[in-house]
C-alpha positions as CSV (number, residue, x, y, z in Angstrom):
1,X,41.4,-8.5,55.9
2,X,38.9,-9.1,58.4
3,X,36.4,-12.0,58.1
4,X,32.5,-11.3,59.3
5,X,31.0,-13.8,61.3
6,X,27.0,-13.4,62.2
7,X,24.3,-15.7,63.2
8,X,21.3,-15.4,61.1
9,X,17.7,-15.7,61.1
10,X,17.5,-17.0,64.7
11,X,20.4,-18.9,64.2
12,X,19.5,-21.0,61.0
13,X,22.1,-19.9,59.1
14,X,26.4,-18.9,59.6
15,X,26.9,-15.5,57.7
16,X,30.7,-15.4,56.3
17,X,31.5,-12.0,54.9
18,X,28.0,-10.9,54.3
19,X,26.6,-14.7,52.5
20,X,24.6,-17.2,53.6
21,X,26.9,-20.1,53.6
22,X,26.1,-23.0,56.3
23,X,22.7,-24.1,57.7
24,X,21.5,-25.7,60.3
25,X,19.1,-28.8,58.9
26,X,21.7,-31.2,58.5
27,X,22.5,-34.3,60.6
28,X,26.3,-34.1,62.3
29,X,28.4,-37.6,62.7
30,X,30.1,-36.5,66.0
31,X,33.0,-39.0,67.5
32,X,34.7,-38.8,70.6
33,X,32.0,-36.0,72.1
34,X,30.8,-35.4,75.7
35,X,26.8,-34.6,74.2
36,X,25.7,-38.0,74.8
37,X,26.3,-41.5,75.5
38,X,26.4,-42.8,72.2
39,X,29.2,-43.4,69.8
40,X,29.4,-42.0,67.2
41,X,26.3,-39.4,68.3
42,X,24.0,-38.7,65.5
43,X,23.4,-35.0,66.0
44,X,20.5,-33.3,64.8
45,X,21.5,-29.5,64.7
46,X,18.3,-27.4,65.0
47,X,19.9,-24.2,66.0
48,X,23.2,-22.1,65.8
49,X,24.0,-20.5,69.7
50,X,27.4,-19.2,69.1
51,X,30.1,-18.5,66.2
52,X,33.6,-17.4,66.1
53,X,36.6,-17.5,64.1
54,X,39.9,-19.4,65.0
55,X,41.4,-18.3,62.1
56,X,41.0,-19.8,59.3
57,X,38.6,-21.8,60.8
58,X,35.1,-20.9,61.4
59,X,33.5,-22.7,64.4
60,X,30.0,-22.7,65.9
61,X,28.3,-24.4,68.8
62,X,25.1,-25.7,67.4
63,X,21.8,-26.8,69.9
64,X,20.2,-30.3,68.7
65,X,19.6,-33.2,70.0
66,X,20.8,-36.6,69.5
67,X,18.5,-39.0,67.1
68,X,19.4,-42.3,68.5
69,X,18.7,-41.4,72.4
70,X,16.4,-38.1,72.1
71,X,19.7,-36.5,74.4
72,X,19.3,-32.4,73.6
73,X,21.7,-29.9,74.2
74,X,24.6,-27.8,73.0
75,X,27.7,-28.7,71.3
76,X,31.2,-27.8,71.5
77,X,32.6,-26.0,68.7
78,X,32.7,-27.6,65.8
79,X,34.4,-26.4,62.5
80,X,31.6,-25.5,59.6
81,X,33.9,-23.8,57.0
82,X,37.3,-22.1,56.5
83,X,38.8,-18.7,55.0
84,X,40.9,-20.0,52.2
85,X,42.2,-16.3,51.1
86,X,42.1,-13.7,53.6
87,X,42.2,-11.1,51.1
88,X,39.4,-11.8,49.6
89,X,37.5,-13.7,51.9
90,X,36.8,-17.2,50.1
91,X,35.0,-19.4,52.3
92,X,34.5,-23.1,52.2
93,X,32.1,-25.0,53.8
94,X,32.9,-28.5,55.7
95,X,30.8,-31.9,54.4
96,X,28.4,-32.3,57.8
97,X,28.1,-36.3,55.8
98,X,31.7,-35.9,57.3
99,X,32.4,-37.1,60.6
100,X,33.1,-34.0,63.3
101,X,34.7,-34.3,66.7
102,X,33.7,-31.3,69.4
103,X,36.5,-29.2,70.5
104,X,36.0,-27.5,74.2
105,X,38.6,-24.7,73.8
106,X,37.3,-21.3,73.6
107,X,38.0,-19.6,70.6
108,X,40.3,-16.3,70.7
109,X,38.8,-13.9,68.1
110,X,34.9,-13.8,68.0
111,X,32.4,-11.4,65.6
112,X,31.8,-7.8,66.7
113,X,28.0,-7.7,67.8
């Protein structure tokens, strides 16, 4: 089965399989990540710019800034959920209370536009 991927509402939401299932209001605990000088950076995600599926994993680079310096940009990809049944497409969303570190790799399969 093939899982659906889309950006939503100009990028304030992850589509997975046609629901609504991350935001982007939530503060990120990032370690070990290029976005700014500060560790751990305390992202503020105020945007999604780009999703994509390594499977299971469903990643997104999110634009913020960072609330202890004011630093704004875009992060790597970062995991916000995983496919636990391909068949039927179960999704689970990742804590963001959790703490995330940025991958750089590009991801291999990515949503038909």
């Amino acid at each position: 089965m093939t899982t659906d991927v889309h950006q939503l509402d100009d990028g304030a939401w992850v589509s997975v399989n046609d629901s609504r299932e991350v935001n982007v209001s939530n503060l990120w605990l990032l370690a070990r990540s290029d976005f700014c000088g500060c560790e751990p950076t305390d992202f503020l995600a105020e945007g999604f710019v780009e999703v994509g599926v390594d499977y299971p994993n469903v990643e997104a680079r999110m634009a913020g800034r960072c609330i202890a310096c004011g630093t704004e940009g875009v992060t790597d990809w970062l995991q916000v959920g995983r496919v636990i049944d391909p068949e039927t497409g179960e999704f689970y969303g990742i804590d963001p209370d959790s703490v995330h570190v940025p991958d750089k790799r590009r991801r291999l399969a990515r949503p038909q536009e």
